[in-house]
Structure formats: C-alpha cells, structure tokens
N, C-alpha and C positions, 0 to 999 in steps of 0.2 A: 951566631949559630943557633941559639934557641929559639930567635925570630923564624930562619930556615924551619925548622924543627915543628912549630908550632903552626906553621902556613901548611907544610906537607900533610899533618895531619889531620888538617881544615880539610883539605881537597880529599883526602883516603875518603872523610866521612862523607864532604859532598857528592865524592863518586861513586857513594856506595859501599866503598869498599870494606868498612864497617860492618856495616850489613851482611856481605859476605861472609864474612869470617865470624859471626855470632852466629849466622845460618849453617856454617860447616862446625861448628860446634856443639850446636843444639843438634846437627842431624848425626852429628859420632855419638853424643849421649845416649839417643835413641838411639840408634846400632849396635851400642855395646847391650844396651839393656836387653834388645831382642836374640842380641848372639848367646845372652847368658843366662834366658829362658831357653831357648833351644839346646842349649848345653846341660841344661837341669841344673845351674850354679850360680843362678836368679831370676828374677822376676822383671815384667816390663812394669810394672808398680813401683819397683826399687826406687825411682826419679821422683815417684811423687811427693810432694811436700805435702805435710797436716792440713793444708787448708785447702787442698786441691779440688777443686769443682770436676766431678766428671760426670757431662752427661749424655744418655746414650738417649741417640734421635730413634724416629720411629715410632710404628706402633708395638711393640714388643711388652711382654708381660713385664718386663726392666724397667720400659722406656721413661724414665726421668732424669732427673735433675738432682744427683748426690753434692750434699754441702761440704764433705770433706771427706778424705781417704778412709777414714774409719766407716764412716757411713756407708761409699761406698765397697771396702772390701767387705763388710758384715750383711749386705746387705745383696752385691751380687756374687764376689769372688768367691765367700765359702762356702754359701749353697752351689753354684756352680760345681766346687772342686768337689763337697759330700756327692755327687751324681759321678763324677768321673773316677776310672780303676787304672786305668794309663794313661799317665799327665798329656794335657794339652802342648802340641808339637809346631810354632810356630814357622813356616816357611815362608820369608818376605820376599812380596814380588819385586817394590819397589821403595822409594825412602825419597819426600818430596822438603826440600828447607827453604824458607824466606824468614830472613829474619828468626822472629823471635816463636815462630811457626814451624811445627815438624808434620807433614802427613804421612805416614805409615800406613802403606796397602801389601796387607799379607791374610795369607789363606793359614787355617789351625785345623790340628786334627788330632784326636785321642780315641780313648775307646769308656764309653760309658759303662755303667755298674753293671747295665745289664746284657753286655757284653757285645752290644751293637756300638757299632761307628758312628764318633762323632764328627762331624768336620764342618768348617762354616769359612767364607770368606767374610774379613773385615777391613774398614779404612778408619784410623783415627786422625784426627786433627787437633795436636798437642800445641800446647802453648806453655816454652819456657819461660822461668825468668833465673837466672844466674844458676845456672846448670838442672835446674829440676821442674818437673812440671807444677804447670801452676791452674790448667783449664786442660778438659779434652772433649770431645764431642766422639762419640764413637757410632758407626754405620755397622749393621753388617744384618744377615737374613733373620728375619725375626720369627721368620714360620720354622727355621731349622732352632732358633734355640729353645722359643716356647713349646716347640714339639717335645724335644729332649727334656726341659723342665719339669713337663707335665707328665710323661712315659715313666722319666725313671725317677726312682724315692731315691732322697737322701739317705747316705750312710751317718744314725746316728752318734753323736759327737758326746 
C-alpha cells in the first residue's frame, strides 16, 4: 500500500499537481491579505516576512530595491500613509498563481491630506515561500504617485 501511495504521489508532483495546489495557496493568502486591507482589518504587508526584498520597478521617486520589510515600510509605506487622510481602498481586478508566484492587479484609491483624490492602478508580482512573502516587484503610475509625494506634505509624526 505504501508502494501505491508513494508512486501516486510521484505522478501528483510530476503532473503538476503540486504545483497547483501551492499556487491556490499562495493565491488565497494573497486574497485574504487584500480582503483585509479593504476591510480596514489589515494590511497587504501582513505576508511579509523580515527579510522580504520589495522592489518597486520603474522610474518613480520609490523606484528601488528595499532589502527588507522594515526598510521598505519606513521608507515608502509611512511617508506614503503621513500624505493620506482616508486610507488607501484597494479594489482587485484580478489574482494571477503559479506556483510559488502570486500577481495581484488591483486599482487603490483614498483621499490625500490635502483633500484631493488619490487613486492609482498597480500589478505586484509576489513570490511566496511557506505562506509569506519572500520578493515582490511592484508596477504601477509613477507620475500619479510622485505627483502626490511631491503636492502633498507629510503629517508630522
């Protein structure tokens, strides 16, 4: 029986079907993370692990290469949040899995300090490993964020 057992699960992995089901994993994690930013009862960050590489392509005033979650939330998420007075309101168009691969394409919208609208579309391309992220490369308008950066001052902290 263990022989049985042990060949089935030869073939799950050669057919994939491993693959599968890491991919429908990794893409509910992302789904909940985003349902529970839009909820206001978390954050799409929550996944990330300490040593999470995110970096945001592009020419944008952002646009590099953070070496870790602290790096990057200090260095884009709380200047970003000091400019916003109505939190950022994610609506996902779509939710892409392979593997060990999530891509998230969703449009956000809030309302800045100075009481203009923000809104922007983006696409991330996350890379789990054992439920949390571990890389993201982030896409989105770089004349809509650097406008906003530069318009509106931080709320000091």
């Amino acid at each position: 029986m263990l022989l049985i057992f042990e060949f089935a699960k030869r073939q799950c992995a050669n057919d994939g079907l491993t693959d599968i089901a890491e991919a429908e994993t990794n893409r509910a994690t992302i789904a909940r993370a985003m349902d529970a930013w839009a909820a206001g009862t978390g954050g799409p960050y929550d996944p990330l692990t300490d040593e999470a590489v995110w970096t945001i392509s592009g020419n944008s005033l952002a646009s590099k290469t953070y070496p870790s979650k602290e790096a990057f939330i200090a260095e884009v998420v709380r200047p970003f949040n000091a400019r916003i007075s109505a939190r950022l309101i994610p609506s996902v168009h779509n939710m892409y899995a392979d593997g060990d691969t999530v891509i998230a394409h969703f449009y956000a919208k809030g309302t800045a300090r100075d009481g203009q609208p923000y809104a922007n579309s983006y696409a991330w391309i996350l890379t789990l490993k054992d439920g949390r992220i571990v890389g993201a490369f982030a896409f989105f308008d770089a004349k809509a964020v650097d406008g906003f950066g530069t318009r509106v001052a931080p709320v000091a902290e």
